[in-house]
N, CA, C and O of each residue as an XYZ file, in Angstrom:
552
protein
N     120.147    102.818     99.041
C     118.722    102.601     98.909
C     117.992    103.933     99.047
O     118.338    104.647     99.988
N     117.289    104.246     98.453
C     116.409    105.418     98.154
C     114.748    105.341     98.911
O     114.310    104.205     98.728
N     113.893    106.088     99.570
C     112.801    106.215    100.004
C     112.411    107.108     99.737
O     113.044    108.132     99.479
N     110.765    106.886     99.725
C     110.210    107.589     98.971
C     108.883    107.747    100.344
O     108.638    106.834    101.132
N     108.200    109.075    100.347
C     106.789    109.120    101.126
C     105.682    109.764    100.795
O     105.861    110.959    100.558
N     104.613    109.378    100.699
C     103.834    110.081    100.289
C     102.338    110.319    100.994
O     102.324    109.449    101.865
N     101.156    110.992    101.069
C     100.102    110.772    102.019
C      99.146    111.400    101.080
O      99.326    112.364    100.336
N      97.716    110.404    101.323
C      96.572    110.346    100.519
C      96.051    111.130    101.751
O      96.505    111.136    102.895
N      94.704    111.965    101.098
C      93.346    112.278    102.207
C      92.509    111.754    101.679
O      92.485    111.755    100.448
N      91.527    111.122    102.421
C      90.435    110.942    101.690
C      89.409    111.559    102.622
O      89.561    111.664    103.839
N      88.351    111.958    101.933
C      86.889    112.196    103.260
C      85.520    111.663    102.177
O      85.118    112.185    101.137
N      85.068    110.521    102.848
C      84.332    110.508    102.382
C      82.562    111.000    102.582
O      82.147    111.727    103.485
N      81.710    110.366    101.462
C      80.556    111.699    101.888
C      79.270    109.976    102.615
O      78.052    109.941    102.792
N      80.217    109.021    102.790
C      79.118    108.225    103.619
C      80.273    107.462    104.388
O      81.502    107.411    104.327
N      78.790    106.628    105.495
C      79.794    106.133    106.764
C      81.066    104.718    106.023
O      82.237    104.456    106.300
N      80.367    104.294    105.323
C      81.020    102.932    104.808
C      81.203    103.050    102.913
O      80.253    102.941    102.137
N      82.641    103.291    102.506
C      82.732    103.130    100.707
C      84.296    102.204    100.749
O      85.152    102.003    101.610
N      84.134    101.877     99.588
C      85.689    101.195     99.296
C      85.860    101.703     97.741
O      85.128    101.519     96.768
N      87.363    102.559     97.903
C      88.188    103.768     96.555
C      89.100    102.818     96.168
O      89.686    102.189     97.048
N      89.340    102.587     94.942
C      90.185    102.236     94.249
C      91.259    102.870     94.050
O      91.375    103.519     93.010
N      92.168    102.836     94.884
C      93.467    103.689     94.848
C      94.485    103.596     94.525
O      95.507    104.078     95.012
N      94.241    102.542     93.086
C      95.692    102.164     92.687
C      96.398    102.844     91.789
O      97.618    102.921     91.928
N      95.795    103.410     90.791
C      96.278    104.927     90.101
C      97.147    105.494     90.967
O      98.334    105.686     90.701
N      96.583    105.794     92.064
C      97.090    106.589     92.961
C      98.886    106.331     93.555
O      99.813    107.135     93.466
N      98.898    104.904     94.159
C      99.736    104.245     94.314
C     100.648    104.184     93.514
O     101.805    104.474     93.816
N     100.170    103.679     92.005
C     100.808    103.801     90.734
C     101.726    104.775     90.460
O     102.899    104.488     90.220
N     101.076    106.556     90.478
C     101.504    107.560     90.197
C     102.851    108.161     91.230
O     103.834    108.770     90.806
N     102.601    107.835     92.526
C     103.740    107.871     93.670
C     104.713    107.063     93.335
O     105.849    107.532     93.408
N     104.552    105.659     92.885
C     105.242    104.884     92.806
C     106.353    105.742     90.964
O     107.506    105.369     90.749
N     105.897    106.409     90.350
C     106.435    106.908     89.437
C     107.239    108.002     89.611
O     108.410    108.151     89.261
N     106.333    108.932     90.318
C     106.955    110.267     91.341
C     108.372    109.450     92.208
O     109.293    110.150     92.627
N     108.378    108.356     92.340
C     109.847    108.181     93.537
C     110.942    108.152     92.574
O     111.947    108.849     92.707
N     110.672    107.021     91.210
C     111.942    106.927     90.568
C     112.693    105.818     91.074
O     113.877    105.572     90.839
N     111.548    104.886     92.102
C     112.184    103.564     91.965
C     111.998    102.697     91.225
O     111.230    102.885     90.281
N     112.553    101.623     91.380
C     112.229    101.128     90.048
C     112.389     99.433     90.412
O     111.845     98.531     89.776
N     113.327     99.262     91.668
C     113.232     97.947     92.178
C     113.177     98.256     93.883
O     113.735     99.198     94.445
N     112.296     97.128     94.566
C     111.894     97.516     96.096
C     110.797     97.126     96.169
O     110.212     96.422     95.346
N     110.157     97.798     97.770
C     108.842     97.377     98.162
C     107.868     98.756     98.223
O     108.229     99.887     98.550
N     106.692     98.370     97.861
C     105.615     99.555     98.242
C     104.993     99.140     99.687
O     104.843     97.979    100.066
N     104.737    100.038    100.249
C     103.781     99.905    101.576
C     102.831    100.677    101.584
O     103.178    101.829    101.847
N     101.365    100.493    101.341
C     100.543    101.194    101.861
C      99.282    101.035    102.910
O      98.440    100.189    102.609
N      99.134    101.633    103.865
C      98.518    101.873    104.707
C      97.675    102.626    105.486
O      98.224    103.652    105.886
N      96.580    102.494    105.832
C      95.425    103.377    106.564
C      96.060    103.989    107.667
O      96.769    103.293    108.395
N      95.887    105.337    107.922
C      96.429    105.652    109.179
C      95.757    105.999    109.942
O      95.935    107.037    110.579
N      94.536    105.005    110.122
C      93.262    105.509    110.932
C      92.668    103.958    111.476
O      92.302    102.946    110.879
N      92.753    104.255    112.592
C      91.982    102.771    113.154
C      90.419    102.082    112.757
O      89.811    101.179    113.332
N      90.023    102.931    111.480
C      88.779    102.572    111.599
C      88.831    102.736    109.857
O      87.815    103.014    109.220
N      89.918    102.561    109.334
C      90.024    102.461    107.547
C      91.047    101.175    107.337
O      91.781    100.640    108.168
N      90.853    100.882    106.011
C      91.343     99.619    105.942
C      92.180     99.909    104.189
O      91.909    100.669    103.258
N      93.204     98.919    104.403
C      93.578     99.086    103.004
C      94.543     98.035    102.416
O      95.766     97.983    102.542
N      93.433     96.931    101.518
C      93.700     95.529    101.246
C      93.375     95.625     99.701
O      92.770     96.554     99.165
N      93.875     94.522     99.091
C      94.071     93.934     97.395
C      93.021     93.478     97.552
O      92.637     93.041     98.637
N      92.212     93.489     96.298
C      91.096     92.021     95.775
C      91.008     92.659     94.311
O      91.720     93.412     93.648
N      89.828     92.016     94.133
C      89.228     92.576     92.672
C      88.114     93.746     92.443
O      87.253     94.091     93.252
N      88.398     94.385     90.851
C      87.787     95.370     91.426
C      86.344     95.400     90.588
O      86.095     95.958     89.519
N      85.606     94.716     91.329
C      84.088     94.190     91.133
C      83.050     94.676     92.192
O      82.850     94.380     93.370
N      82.509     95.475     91.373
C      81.071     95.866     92.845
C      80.137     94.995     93.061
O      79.421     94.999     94.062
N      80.053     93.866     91.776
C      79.366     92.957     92.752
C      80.163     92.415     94.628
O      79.631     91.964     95.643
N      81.440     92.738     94.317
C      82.023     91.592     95.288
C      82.012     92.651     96.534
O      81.913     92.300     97.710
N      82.159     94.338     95.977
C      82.305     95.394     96.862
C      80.851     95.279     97.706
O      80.870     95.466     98.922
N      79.745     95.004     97.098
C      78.834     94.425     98.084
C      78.547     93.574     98.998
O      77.808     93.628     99.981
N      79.186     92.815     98.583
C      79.816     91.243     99.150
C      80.192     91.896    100.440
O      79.393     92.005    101.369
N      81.140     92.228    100.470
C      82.242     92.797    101.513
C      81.413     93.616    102.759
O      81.633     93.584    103.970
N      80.468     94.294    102.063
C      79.628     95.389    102.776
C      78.220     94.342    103.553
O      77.608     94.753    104.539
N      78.022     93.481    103.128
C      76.852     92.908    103.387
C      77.847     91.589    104.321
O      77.243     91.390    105.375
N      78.729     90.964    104.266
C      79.772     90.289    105.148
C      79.772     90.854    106.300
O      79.493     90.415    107.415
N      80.277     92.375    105.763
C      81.248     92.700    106.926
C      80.001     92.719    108.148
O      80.079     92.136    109.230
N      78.695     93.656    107.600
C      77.420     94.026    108.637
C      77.222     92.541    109.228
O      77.412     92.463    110.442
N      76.912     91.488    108.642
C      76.650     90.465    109.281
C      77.523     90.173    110.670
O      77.041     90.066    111.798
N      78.817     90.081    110.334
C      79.839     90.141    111.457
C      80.002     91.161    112.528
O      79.964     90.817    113.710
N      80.251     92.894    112.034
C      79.538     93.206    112.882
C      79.326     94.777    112.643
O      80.044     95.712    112.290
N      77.768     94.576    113.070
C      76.960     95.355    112.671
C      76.701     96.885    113.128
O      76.457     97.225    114.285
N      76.762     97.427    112.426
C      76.925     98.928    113.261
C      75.703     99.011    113.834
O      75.550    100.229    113.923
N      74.901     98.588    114.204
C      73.906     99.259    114.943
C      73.089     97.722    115.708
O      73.638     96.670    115.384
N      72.032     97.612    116.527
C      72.067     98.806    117.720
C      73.473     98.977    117.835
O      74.277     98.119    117.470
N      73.889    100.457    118.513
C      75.110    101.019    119.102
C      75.576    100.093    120.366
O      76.632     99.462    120.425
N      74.428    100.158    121.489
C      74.451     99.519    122.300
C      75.169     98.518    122.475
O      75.889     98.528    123.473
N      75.200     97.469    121.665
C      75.902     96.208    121.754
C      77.320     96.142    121.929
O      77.976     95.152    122.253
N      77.659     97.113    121.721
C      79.270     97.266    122.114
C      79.368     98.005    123.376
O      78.631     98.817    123.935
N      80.714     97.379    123.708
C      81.397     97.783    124.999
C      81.904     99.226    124.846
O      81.879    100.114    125.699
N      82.355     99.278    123.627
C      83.056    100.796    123.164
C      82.473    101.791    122.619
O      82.874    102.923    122.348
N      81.330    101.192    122.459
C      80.222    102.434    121.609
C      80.101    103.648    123.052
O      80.410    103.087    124.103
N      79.783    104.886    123.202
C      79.768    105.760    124.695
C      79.964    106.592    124.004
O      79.139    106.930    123.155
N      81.111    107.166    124.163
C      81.821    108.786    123.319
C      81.816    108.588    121.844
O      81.397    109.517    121.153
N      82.236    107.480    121.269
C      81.654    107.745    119.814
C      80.663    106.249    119.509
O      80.515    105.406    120.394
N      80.188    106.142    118.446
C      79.637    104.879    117.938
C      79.973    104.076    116.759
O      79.227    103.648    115.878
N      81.285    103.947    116.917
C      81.938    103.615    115.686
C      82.757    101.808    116.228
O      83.697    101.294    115.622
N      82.065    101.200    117.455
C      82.461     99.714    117.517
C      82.934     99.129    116.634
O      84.108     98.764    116.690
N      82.128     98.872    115.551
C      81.833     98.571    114.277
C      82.711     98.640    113.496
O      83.233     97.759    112.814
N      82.882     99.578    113.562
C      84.051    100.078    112.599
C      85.370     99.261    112.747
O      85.971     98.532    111.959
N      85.610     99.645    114.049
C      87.215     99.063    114.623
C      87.102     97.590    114.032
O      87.917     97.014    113.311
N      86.017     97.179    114.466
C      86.114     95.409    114.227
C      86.510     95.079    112.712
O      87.422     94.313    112.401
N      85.788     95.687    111.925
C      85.826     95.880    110.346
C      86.902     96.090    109.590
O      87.186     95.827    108.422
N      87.580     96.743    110.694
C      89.105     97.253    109.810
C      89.975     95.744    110.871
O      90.682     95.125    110.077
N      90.030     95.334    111.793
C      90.491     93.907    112.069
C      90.194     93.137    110.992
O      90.963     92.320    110.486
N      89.227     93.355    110.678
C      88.769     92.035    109.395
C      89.626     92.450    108.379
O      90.498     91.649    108.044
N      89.562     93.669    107.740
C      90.102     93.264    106.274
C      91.530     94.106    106.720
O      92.020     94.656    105.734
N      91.995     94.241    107.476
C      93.043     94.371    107.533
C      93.909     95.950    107.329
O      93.602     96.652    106.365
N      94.847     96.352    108.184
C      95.451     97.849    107.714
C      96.399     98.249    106.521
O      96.417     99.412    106.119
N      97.237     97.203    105.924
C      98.183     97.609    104.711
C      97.831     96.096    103.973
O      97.500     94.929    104.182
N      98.285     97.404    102.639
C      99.197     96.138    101.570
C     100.542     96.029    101.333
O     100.990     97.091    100.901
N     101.470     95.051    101.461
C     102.965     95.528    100.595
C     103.090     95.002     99.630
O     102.703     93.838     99.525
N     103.683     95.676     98.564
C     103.710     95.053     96.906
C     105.577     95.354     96.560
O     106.366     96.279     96.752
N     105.621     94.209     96.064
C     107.003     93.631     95.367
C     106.897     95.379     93.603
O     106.025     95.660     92.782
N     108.063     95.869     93.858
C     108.538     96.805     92.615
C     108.909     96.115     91.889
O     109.303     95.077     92.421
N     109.015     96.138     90.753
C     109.949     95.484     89.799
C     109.749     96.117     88.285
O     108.783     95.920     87.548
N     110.954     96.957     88.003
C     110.955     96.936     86.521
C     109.889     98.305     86.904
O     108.844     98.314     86.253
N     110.074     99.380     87.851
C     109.496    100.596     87.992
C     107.626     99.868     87.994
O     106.642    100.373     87.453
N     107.680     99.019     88.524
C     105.855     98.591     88.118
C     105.380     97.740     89.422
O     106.132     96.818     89.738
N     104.484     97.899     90.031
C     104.023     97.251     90.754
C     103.538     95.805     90.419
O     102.820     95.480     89.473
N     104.058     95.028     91.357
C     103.660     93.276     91.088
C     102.385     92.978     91.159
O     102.077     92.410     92.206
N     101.531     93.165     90.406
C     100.121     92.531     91.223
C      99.716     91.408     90.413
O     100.141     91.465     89.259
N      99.088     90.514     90.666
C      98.316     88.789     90.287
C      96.997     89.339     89.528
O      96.209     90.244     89.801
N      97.076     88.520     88.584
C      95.619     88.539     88.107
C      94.591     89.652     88.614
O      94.830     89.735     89.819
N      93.723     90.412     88.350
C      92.894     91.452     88.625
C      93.084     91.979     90.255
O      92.260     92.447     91.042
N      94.398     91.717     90.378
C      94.667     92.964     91.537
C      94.769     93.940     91.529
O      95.823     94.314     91.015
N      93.767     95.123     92.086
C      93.390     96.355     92.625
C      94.021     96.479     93.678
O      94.359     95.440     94.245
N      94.422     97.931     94.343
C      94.409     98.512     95.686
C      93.173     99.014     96.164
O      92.365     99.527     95.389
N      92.973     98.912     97.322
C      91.791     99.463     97.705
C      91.313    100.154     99.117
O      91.034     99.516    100.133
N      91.277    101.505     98.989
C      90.874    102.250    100.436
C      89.088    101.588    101.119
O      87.998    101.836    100.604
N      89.321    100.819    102.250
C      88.326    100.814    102.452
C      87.728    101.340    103.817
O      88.186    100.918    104.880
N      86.733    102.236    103.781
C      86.468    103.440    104.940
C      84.742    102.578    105.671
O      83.706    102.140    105.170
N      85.233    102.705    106.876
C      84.240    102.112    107.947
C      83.756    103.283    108.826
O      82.896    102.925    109.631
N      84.008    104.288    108.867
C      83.406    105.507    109.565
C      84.032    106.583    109.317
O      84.782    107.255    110.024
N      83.540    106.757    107.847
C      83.630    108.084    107.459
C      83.301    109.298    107.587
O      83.329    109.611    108.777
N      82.838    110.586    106.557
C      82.225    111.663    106.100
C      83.448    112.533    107.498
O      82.967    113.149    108.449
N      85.053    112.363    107.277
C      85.851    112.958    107.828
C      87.137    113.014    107.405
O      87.259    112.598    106.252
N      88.285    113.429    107.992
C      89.649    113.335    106.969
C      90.442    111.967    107.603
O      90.741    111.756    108.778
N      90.673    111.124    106.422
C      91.441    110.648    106.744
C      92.226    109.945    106.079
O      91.674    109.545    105.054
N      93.965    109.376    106.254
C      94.973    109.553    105.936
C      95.422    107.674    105.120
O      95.290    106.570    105.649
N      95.919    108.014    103.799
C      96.755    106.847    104.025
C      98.277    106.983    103.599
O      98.686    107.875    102.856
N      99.019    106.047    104.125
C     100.184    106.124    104.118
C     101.260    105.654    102.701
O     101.500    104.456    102.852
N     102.066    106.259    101.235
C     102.786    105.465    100.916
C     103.862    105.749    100.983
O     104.306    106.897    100.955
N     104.609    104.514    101.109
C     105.827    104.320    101.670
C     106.973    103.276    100.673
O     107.053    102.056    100.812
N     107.472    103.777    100.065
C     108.206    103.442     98.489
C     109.975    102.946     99.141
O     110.725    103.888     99.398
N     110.395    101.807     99.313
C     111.105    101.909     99.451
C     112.727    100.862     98.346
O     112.321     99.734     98.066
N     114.046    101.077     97.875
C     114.521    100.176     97.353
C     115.478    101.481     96.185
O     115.674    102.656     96.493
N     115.866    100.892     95.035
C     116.966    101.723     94.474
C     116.217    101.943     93.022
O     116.760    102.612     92.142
């Protein structure tokens, strides 16, 4: 069995965006030379997220106007953890949509359903931060 690794940066230039990073994924996944196996990718930051849906900005609003309802970056105050930084918010946000995706290889191509996208999604940005892929199979 063969593995493969690879690492994204992203920084973005606001506190909250969601990147379409499946090109990205795509192109690693070509760079390994597998061709059957699993992909893993993952945020390596407690406060980024990185989940499938569709890739619709109506819905990317959706998500952004959800997530604030649930929970809201501001007042700061309201959190227990807000003090040294003010990023409560954040943490909770990336609980919600979650830290990885894993996708089925097959036939050198990633499995995805109907208008499945990858997607970096950043909850306290305008800094560096990391995601993980992780290619693994023959």
């Amino acid at each position: 069995m063969k593995s493969y690794r690879k690492e994204l940066t992203f920084h973005t230039k606001t506190r909250r965006d969601y990147i379409n990073i499946t090109s990205q994924v795509e192109s690693a996944l070509v760079e390994s030379g597998i061709r059957e196996g699993l992909c893993l990718v993952n945020a390596m930051n407690i406060t980024a997220s990185v989940f499938i849906n569709d890739n619709e900005s109506g819905l990317h609003r959706d998500f952004e106007r959800w997530l604030e309802k649930l929970a809201p970056e501001k007042p700061y105050n309201q959190y227990y953890h807000n003090g040294y930084e003010d990023n409560a918010d954040a943490h909770l946000k990336r609980s919600i949509m979650g830290r990885e995706a894993v996708l089925a290889v097959t036939g050198g191509r990633l499995d995805f359903g109907t208008w499945e996208q990858i997607f970096y999604g950043e909850f306290d940005g305008m800094r560096d931060k990391r995601v993980l892929i992780k290619i693994i199979g023959e």
